[in-house]
VEXZA-742407 format. One record per residue: residue number from 1; residue in three letters; x, y negated, z of N, C-alpha, C, O in turn. Coordinates in nm, 3 decimals. Each point is the difference from the previous one (the first is absolute). Last residue first. Example, Ala and Ser with C-alpha at 12.3 -4.5 7.8 and 13.67 -1.06 7.14 Angstrom:
(site 2, SER, (1.285, 0.225, 0.708), (0.082, -0.119, 0.006), (-0.077, -0.109, 0.073), (0.051, -0.111, 0.017))
(site 1, ALA, (-0.022, 0.683, -0.024), (-0.089, -0.119, 0.000), (0.090, -0.120, 0.000), (0.104, 0.002, 0.066))
REM end
This chain:
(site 85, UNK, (0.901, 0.585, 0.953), (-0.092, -0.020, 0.104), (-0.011, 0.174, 0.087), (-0.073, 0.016, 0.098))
(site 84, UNK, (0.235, -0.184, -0.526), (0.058, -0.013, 0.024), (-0.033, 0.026, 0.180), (0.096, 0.015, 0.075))
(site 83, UNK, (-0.436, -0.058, -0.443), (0.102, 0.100, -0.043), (0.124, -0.112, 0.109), (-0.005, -0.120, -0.025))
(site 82, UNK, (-0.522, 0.044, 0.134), (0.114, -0.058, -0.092), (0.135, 0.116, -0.012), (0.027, 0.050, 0.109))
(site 81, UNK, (-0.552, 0.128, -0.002), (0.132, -0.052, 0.082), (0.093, -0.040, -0.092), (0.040, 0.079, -0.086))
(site 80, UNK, (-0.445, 0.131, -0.050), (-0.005, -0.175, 0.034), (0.110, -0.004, 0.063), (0.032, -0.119, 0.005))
(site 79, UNK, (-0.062, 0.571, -0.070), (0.031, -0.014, -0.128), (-0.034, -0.168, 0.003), (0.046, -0.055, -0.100))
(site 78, UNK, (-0.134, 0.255, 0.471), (0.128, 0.046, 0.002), (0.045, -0.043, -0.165), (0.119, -0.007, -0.027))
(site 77, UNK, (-0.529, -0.184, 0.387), (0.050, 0.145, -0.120), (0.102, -0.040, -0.087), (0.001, -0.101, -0.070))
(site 76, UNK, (-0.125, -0.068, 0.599), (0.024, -0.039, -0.136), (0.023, 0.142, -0.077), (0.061, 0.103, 0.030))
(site 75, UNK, (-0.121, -0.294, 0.520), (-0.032, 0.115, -0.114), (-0.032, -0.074, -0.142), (-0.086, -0.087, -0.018))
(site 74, UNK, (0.316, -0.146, 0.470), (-0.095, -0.016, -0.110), (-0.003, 0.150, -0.064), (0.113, 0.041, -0.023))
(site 73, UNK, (0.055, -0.383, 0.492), (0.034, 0.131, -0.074), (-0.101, -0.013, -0.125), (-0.075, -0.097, -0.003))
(site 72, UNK, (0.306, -0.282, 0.325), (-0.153, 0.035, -0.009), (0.066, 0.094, -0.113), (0.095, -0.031, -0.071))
(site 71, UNK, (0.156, -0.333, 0.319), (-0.012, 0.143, 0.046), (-0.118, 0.073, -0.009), (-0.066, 0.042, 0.095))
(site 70, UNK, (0.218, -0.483, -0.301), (-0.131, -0.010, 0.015), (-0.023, 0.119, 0.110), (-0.110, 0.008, 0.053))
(site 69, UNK, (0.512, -0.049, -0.284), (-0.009, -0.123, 0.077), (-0.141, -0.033, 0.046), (-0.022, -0.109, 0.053))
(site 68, UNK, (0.227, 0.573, -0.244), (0.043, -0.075, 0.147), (-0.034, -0.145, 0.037), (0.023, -0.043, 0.113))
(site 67, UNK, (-0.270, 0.443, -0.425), (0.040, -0.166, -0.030), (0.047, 0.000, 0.100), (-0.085, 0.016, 0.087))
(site 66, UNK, (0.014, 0.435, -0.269), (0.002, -0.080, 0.081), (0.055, -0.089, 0.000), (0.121, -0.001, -0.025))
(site 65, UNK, (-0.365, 0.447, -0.220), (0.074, -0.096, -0.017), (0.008, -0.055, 0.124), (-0.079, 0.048, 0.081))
(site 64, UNK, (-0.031, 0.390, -0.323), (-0.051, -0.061, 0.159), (0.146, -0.077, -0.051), (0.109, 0.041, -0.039))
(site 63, UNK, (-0.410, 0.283, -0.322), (0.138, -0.083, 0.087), (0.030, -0.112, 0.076), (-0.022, -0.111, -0.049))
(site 62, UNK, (-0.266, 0.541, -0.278), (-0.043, -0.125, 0.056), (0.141, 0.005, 0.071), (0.071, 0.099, 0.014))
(site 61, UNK, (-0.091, 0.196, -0.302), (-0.059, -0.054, -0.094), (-0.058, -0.117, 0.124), (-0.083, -0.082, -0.040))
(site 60, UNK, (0.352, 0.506, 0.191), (0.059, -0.111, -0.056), (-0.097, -0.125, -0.116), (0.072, -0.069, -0.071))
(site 59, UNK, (-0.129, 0.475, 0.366), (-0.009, 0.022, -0.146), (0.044, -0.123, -0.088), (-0.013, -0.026, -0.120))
(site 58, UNK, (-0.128, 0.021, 0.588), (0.123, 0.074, -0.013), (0.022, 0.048, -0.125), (0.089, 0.085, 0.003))
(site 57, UNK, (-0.406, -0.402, 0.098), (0.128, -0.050, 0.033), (0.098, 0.129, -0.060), (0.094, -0.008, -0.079))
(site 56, UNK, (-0.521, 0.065, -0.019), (0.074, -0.084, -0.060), (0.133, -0.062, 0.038), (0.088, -0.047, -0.073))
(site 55, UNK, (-0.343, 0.295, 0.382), (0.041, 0.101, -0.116), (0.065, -0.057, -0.115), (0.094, 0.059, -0.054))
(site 54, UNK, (-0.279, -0.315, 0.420), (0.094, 0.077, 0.029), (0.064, 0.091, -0.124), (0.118, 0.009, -0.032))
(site 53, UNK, (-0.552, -0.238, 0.005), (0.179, -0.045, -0.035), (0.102, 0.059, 0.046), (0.101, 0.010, -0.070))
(site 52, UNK, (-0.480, 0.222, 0.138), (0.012, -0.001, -0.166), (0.114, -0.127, -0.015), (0.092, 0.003, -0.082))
(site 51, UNK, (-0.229, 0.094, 0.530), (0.031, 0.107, -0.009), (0.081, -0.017, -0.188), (0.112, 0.034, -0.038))
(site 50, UNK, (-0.413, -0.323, 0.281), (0.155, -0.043, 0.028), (0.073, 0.115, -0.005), (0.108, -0.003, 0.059))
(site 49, UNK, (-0.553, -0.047, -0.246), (0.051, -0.074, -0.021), (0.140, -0.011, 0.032), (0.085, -0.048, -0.075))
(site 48, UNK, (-0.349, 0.360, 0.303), (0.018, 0.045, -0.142), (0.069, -0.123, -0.098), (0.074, 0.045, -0.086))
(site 47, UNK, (-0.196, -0.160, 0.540), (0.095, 0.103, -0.002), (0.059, 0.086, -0.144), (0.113, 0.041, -0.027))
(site 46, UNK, (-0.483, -0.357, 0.051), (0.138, -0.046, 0.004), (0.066, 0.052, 0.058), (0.099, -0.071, 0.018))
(site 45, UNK, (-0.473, 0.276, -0.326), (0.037, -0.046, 0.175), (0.098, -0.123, 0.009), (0.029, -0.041, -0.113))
(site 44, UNK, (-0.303, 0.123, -0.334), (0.067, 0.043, 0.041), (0.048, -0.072, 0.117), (0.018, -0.122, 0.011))
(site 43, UNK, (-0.379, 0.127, -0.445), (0.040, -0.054, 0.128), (0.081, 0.079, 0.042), (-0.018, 0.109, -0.054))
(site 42, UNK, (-0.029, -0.174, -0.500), (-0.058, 0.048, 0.133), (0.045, -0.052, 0.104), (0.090, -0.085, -0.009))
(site 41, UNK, (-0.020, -0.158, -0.396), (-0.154, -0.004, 0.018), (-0.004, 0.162, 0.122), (-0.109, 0.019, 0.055))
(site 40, UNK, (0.596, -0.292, -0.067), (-0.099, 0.009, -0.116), (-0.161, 0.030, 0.036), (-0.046, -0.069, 0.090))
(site 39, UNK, (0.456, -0.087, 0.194), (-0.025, 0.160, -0.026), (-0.079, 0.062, -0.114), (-0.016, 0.119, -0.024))
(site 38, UNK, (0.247, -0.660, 0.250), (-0.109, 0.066, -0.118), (0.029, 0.160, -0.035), (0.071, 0.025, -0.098))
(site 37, UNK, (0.003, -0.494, 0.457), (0.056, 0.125, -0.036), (-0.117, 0.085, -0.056), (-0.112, 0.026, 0.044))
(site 36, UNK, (0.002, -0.432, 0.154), (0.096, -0.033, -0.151), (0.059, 0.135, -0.095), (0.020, 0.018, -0.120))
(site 35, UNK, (-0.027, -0.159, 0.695), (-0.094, -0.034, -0.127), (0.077, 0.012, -0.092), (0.121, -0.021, -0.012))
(site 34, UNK, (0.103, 0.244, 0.372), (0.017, -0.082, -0.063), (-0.118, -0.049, -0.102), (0.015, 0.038, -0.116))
(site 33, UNK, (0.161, 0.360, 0.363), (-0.075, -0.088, 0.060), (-0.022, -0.139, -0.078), (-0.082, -0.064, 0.065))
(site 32, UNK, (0.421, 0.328, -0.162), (-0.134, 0.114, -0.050), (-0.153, -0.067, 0.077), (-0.117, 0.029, -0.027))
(site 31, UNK, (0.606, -0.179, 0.107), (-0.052, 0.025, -0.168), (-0.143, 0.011, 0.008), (-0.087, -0.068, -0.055))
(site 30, UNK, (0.268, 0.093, 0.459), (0.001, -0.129, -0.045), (-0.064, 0.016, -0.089), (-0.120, -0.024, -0.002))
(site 29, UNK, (0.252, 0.397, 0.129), (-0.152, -0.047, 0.029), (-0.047, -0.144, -0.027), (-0.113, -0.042, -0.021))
(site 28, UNK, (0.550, 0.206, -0.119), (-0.101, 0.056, -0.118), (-0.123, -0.033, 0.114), (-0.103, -0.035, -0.058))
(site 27, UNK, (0.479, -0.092, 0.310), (0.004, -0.067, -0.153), (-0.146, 0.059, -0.039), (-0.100, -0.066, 0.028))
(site 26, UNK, (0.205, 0.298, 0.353), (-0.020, -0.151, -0.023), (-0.034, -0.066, -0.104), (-0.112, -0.046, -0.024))
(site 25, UNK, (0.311, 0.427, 0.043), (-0.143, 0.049, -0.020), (-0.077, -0.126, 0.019), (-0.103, -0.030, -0.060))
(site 24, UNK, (0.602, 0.025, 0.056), (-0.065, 0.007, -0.100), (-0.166, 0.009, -0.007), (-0.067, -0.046, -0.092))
(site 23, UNK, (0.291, 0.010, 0.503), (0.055, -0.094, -0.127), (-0.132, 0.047, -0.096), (-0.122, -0.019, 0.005))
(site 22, UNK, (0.151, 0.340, 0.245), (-0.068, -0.129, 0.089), (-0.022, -0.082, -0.110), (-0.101, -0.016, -0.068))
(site 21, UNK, (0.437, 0.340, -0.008), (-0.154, 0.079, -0.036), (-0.097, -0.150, 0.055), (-0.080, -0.045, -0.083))
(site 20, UNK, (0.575, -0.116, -0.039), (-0.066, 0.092, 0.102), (-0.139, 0.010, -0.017), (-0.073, -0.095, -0.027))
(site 19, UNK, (0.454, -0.033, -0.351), (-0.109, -0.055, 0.096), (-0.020, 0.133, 0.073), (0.019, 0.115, -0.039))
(site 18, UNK, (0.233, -0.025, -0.304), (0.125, -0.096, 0.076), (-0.136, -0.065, 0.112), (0.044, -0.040, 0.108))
(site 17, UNK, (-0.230, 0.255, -0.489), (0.068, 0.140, 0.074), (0.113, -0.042, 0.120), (0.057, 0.080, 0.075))
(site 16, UNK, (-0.302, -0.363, -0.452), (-0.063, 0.048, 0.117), (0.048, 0.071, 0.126), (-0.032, -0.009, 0.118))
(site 15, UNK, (0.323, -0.332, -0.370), (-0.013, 0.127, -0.030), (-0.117, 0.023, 0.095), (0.013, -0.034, 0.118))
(site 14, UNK, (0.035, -0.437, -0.271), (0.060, 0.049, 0.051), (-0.073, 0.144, -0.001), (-0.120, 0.010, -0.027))
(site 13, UNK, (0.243, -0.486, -0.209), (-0.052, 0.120, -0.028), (0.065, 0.056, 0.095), (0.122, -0.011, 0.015))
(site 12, UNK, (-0.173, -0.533, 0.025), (0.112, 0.170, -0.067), (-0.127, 0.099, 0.040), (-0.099, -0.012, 0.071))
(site 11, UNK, (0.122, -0.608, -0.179), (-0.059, 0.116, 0.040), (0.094, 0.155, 0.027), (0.108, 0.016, -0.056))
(site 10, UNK, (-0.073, -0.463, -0.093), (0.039, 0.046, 0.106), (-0.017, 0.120, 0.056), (0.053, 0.067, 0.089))
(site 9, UNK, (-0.328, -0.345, -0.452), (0.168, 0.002, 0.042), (0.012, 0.016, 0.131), (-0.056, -0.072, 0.082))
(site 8, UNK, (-0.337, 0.142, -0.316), (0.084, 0.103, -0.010), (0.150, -0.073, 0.002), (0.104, 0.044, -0.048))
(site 7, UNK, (-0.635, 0.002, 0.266), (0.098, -0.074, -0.035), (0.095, 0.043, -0.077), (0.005, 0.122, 0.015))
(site 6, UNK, (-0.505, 0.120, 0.094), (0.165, -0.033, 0.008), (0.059, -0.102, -0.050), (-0.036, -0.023, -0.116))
(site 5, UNK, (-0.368, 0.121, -0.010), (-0.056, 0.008, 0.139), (0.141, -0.033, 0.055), (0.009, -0.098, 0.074))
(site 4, UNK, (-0.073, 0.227, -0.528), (-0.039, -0.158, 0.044), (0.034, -0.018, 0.119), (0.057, -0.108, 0.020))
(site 3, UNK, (0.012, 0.515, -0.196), (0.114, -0.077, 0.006), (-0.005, -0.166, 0.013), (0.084, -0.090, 0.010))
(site 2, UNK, (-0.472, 0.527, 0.091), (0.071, -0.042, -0.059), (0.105, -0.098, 0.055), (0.004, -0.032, 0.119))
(site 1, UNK, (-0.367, 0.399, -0.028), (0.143, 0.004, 0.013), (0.056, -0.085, -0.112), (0.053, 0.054, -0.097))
REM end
């Protein structure tokens, strides 16, 4: 979850809770599918994977961004998001 992966002009922050269950669950399989994604040294489902961002989402320490000119969403932690955003 990083702020590389995003653009950041144009971008907006948008509320999980403003996406539809679809929406969103979208996004994080995206995520969670994704080479690269690091759980550390145990294994875990990717149900268990899309269960633990979830939890970050709603605990606010990850944040679903969206570039309108690329219409591509992003999970970002919440403390890489540019302050205004």
């Amino acid at each position: 979850m990083s702020c590389e992966d995003a653009p950041e002009e144009g971008v907006i922050r948008v509320p999980y809770d403003r996406l539809s269950a679809d929406a969103l669950e979208g996004i994080i399989e995206d995520f969670v599918s994704r080479e690269g994604t690091d759980y550390g040294m145990e294994e875990y489902s990717f149900d268990d994977k899309k269960s633990q961002v979830m939890a970050q989402i709603r605990k606010g320490k990850v944040v679903v961004l969206f570039d309108p000119f690329a219409e591509t969403c992003h999970l970002v932690l919440a403390d890489q998001v540019p302050s205004g955003l």
